[in-house]
C-alpha positions as a Python dict, from the first residue, in 0.01 Angstrom:
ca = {
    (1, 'X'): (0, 0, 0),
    (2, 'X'): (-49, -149, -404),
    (3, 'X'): (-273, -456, -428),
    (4, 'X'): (-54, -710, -516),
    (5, 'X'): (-123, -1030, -727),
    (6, 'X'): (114, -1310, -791),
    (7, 'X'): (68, -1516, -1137),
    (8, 'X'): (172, -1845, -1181),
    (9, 'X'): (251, -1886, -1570),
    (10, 'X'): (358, -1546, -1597),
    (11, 'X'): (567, -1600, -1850),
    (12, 'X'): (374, -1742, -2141),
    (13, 'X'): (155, -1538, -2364),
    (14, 'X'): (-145, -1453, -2176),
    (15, 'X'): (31, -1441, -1863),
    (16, 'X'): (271, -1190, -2003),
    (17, 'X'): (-27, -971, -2096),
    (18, 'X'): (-231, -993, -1814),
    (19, 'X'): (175, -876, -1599),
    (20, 'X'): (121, -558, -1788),
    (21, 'X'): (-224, -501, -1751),
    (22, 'X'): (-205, -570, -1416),
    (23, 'X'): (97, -333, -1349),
    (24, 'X'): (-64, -10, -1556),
    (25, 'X'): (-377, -101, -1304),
    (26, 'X'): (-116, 17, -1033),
    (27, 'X'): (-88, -334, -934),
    (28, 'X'): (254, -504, -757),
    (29, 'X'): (277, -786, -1001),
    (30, 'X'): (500, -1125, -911),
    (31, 'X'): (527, -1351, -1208),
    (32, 'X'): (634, -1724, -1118),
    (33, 'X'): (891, -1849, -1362),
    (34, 'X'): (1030, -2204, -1415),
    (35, 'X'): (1385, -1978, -1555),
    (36, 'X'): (1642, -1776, -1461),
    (37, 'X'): (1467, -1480, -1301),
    (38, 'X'): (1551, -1137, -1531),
    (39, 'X'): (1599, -784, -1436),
    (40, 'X'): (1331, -657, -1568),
    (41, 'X'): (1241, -199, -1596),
    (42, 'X'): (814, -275, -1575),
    (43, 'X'): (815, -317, -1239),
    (44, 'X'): (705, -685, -1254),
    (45, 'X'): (899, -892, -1061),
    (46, 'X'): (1043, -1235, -1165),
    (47, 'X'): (1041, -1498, -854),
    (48, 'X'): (1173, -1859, -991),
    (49, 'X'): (960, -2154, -889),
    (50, 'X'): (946, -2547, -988),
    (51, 'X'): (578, -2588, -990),
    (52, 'X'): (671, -2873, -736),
    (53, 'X'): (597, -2934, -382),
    (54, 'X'): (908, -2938, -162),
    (55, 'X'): (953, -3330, -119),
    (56, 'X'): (997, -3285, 269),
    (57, 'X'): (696, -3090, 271),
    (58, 'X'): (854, -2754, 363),
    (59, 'X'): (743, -2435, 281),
    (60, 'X'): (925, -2328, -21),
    (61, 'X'): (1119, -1960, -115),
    (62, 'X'): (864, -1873, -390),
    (63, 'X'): (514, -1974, -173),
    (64, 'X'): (621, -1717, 95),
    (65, 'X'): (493, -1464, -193),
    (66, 'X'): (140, -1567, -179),
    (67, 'X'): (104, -1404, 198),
    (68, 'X'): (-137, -1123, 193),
    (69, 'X'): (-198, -1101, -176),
    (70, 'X'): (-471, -940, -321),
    (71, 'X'): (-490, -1222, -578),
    (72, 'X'): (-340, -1549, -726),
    (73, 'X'): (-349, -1617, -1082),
    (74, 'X'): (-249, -1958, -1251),
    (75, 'X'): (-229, -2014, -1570),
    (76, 'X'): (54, -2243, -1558),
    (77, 'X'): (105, -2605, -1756),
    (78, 'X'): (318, -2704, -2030),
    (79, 'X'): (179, -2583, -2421),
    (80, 'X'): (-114, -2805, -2590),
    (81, 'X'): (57, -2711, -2889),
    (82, 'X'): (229, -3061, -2987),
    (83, 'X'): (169, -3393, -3105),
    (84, 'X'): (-56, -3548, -2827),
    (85, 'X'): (106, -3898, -2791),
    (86, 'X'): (164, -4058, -2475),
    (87, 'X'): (469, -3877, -2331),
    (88, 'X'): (321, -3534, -2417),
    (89, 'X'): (-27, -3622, -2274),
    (90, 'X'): (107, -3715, -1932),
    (91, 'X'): (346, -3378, -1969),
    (92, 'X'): (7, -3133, -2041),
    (93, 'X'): (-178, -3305, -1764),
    (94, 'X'): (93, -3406, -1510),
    (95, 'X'): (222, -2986, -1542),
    (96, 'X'): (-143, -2897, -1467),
    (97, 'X'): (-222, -3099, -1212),
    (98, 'X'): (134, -3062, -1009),
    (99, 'X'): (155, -2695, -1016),
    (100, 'X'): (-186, -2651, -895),
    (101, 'X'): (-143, -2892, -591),
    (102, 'X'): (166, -2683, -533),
    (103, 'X'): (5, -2359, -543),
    (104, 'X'): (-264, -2519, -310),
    (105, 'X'): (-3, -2598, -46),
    (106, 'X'): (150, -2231, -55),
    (107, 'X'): (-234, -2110, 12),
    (108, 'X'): (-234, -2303, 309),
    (109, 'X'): (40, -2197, 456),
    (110, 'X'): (-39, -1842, 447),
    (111, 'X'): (-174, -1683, 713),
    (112, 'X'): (-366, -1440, 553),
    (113, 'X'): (-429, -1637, 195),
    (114, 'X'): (-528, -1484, -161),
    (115, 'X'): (-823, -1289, -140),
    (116, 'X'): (-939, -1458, -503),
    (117, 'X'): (-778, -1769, -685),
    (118, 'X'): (-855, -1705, -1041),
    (119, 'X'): (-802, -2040, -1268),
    (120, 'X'): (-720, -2080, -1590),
    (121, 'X'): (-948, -2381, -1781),
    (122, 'X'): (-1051, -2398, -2140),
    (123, 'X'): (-1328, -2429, -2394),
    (124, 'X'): (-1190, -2781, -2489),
    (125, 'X'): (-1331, -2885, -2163),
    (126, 'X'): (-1648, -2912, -2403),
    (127, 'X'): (-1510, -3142, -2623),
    (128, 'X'): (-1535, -3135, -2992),
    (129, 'X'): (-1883, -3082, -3040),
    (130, 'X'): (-2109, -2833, -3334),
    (131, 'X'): (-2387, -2771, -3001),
    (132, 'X'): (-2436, -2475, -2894),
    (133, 'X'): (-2236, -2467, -2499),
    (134, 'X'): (-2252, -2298, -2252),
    (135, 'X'): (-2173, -2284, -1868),
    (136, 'X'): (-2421, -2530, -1831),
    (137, 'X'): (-2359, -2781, -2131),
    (138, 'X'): (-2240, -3120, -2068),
    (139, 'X'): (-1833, -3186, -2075),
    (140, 'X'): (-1661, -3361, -2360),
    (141, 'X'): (-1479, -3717, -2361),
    (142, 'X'): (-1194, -3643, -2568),
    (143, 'X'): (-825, -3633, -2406),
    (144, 'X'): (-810, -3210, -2380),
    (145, 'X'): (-1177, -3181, -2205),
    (146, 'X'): (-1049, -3480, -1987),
    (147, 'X'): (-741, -3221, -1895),
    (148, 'X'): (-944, -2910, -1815),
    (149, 'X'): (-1168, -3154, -1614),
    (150, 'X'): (-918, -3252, -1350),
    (151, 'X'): (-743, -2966, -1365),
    (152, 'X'): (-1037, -2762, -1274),
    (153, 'X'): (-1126, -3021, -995),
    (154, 'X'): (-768, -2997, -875),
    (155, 'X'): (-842, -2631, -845),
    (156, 'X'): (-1110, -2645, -683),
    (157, 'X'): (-1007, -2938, -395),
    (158, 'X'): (-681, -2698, -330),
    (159, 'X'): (-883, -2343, -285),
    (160, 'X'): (-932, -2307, 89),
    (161, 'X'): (-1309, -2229, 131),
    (162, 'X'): (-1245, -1891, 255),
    (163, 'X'): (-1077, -1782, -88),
    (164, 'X'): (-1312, -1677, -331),
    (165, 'X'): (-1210, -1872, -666),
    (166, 'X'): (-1305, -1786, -1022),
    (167, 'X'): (-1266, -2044, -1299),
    (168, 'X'): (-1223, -1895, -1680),
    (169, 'X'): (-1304, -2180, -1931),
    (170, 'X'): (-1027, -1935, -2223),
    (171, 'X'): (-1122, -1941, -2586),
    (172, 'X'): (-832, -1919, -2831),
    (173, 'X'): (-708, -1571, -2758),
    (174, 'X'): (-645, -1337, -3026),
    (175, 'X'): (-316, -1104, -3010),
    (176, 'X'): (-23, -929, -3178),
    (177, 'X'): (225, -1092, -2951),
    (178, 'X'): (156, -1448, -2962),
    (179, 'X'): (-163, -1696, -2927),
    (180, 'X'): (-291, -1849, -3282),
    (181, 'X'): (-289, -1496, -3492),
    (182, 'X'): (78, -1476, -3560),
    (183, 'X'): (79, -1824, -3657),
    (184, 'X'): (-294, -1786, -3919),
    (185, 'X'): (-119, -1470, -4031),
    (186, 'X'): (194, -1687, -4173),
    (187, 'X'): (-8, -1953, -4311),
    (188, 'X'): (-175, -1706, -4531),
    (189, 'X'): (111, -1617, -4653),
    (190, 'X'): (214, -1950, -4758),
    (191, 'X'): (-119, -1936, -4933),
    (192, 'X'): (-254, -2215, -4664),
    (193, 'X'): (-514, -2009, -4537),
    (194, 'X'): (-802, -2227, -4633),
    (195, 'X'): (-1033, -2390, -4464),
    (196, 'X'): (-911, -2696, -4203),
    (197, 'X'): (-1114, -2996, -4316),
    (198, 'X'): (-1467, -2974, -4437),
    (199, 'X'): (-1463, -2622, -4210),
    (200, 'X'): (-1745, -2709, -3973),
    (201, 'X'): (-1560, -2683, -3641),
    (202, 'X'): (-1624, -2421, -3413),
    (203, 'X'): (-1404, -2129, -3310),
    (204, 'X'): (-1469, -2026, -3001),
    (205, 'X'): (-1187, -1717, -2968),
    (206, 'X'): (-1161, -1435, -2734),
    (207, 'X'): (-940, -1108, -2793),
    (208, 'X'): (-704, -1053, -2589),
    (209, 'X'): (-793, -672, -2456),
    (210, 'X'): (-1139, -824, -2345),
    (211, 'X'): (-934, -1130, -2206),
    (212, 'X'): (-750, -893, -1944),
    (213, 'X'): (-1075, -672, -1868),
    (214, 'X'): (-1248, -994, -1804),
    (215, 'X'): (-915, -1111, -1577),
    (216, 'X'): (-944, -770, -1370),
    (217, 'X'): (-1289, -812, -1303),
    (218, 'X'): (-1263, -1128, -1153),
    (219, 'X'): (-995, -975, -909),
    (220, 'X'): (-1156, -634, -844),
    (221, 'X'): (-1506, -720, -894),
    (222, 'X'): (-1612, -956, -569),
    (223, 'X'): (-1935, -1008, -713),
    (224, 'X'): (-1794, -1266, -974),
    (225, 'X'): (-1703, -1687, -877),
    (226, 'X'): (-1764, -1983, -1012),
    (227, 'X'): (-1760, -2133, -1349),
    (228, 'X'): (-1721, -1864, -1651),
    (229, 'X'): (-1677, -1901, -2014),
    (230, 'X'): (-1451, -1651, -2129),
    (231, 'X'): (-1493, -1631, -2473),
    (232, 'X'): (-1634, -1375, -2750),
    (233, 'X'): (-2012, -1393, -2784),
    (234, 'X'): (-1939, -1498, -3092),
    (235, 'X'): (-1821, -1811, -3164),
    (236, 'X'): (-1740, -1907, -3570),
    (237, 'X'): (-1678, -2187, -3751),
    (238, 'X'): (-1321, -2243, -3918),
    (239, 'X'): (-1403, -2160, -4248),
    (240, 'X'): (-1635, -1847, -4196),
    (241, 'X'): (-1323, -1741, -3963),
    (242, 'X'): (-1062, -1807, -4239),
    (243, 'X'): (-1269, -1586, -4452),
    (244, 'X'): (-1330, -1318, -4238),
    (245, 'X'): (-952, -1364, -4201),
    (246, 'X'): (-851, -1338, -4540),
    (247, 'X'): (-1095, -1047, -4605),
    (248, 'X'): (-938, -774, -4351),
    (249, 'X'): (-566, -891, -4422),
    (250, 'X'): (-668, -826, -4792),
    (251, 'X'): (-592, -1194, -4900),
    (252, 'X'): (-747, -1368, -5211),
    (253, 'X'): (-918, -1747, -5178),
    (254, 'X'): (-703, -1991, -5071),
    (255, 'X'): (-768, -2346, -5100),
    (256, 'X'): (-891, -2559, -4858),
    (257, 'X'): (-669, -2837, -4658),
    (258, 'X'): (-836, -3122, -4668),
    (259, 'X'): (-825, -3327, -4314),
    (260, 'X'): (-681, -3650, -4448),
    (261, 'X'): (-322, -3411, -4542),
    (262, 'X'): (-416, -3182, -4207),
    (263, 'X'): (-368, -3556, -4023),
    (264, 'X'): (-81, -3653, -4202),
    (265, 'X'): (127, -3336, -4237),
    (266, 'X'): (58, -3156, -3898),
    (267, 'X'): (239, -3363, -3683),
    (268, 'X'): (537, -3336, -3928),
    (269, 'X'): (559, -2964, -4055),
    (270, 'X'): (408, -2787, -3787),
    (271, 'X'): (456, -3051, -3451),
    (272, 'X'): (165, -3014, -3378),
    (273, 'X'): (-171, -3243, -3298),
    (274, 'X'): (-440, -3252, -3595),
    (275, 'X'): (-670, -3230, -3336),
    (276, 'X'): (-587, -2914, -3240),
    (277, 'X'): (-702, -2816, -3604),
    (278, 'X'): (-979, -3037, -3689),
    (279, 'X'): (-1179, -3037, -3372),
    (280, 'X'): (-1414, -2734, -3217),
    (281, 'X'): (-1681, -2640, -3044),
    (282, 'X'): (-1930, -2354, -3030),
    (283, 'X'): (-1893, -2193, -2703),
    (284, 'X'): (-2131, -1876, -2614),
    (285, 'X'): (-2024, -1662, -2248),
    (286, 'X'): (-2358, -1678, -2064),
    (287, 'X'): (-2257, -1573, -1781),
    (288, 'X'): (-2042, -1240, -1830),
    (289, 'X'): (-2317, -1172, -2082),
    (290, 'X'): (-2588, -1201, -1833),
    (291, 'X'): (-2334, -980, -1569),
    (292, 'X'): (-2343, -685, -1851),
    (293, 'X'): (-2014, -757, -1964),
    (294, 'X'): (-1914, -524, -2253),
    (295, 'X'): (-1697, -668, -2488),
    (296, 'X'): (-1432, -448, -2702),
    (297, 'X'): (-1436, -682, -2976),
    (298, 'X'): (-1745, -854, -2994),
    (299, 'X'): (-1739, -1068, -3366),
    (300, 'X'): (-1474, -1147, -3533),
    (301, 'X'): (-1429, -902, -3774),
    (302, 'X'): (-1401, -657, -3476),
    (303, 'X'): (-1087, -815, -3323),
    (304, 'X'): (-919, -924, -3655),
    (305, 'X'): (-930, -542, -3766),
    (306, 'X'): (-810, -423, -3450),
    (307, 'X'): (-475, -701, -3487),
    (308, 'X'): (-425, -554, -3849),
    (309, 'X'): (-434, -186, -3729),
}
């Protein structure tokens, strides 16, 4: 019989990755999706879910697929990738918290529960910071380390003890399909592939091939739980990762976007939050590191050749 894992947030970008990784592993993969379920020839399987809690506190459709799997994935909660004003923040932390909660009940129902509950966090839980972090470092104040906070504590109040639970604090991920390289990749080409802001911020970024490795560890390997930073062991600031940018793409200088225009345009052009641009940290993976993790890509000229290949 196939180990089977069921991912909640199967549908975005590194959820659809880690489907197909999953499946060539010879897994039976169940993706939870808020739409229409779709026929689909990869052998993953669509299941339609609301990320809710039945309000009479039955035991919904979808949560009957958690029995006996090997593992349960979630990654779900709506996109950071807005303007954070009041209706949006209680959207990115309310989608977080509720789906979680959700996924908590369905684990407690089963009779025999996920062998591992593998949670998706964040390096914004470190808050916009130049220190060095890692698994250890202090947590940031500002409203997207606040998010990864609870969610993570949500996590961890709704894991039954007897479920081993990995947490993955994800760097931005790196990959042809989606994530922040498509997006970089057209900004050059509107000759705005400067620098964000005086450039200082850190980049803390993770390929997305080592992002899946790392993601099939934590199933297979029993060894791993707890807290990890999954992230490239080399983390950047914006403008030496602009340059390094421009450099393999075979792009000349580009000017630098100053913040004052990054604050006033980004909501505007590109919907999205300054902060998302202007703020960073510089996050380092001790722990896979000290576990002899092997990364494919380890700096960032590594990964960006690899997307231009």
């Amino acid at each position: 019989m196939p180990h089977k894992i069921v991912i909640a947030g199967g549908a975005g970008f590194i959820g659809s990755a880690l489907a197909r990784r999953f499946r060539e592993r010879g897994f039976e993969v169940v993706a939870l999706t808020r739409g229409i379920p779709r026929r689909r020839g990869d052998g993953i399987r669509e299941v339609q879910w609301n990320g809710r809690l039945p309000g009479d506190g039955s035991r919904a459709p979808w949560m009957e697929k958690l029995e006996g799997v090997t593992a349960l994935l979630n990654l779900a909660g709506a996109s950071i990738n807005c303007v954070h004003h009041a209706r949006n923040r209680t959207r990115i932390l309310d989608s977080r918290l509720n789906t979680t909660r959700a996924l908590g009940a369905a684990v407690r129902f089963c009779a025999q529960p996920p062998g591992v509950w593998v949670q998706a966090s964040a390096v914004g839980i470190y808050g916009n910071t130049t220190e060095p972090c890692d698994e250890t470092s202090p947590l940031g104040d500002n409203f997207l380390a606040d998010v990864c906070r609870q969610w993570e504590a949500a996590a961890t109040e709704e894991c039954p003890s007897s479920v081993r639970q990995v947490v993955l604090r994800i760097g931005v991920t790196l990959g042809r399909r989606g994530g922040a390289h498509p997006k970089l990749v057209q900004l050059m080409k509107r000759y705005l592939g400067g620098q964000a802001g005086d450039g200082r911020q850190g980049m803390s970024w993770i390929f997305i091939n080592d992002l899946e490795e790392i993601f099939l560890r934590a199933v297979e390997g029993g060894e791993m739980h707890g807290v990890y930073n999954a992230c490239a062991p080399e983390p950047i600031s914006n403008a030496e990762f602009m340059r390094v940018m421009r450099r393999v793409n075979e792009r000349a200088w580009q000017a630098p976007a100053p913040a004052f225009m990054i604050r006033l345009l980004a909501p505007v052009l590109f919907r999205t939050d300054p902060s998302l641009i202007l703020d960073g940290q510089f996050v380092r993976p001790a722990r896979l590191l000290a576990d002899g993790f092997r990364f494919r890509a380890p700096t960032t000229v590594a990964a960006l050749t690899a997307l231009t290949d």
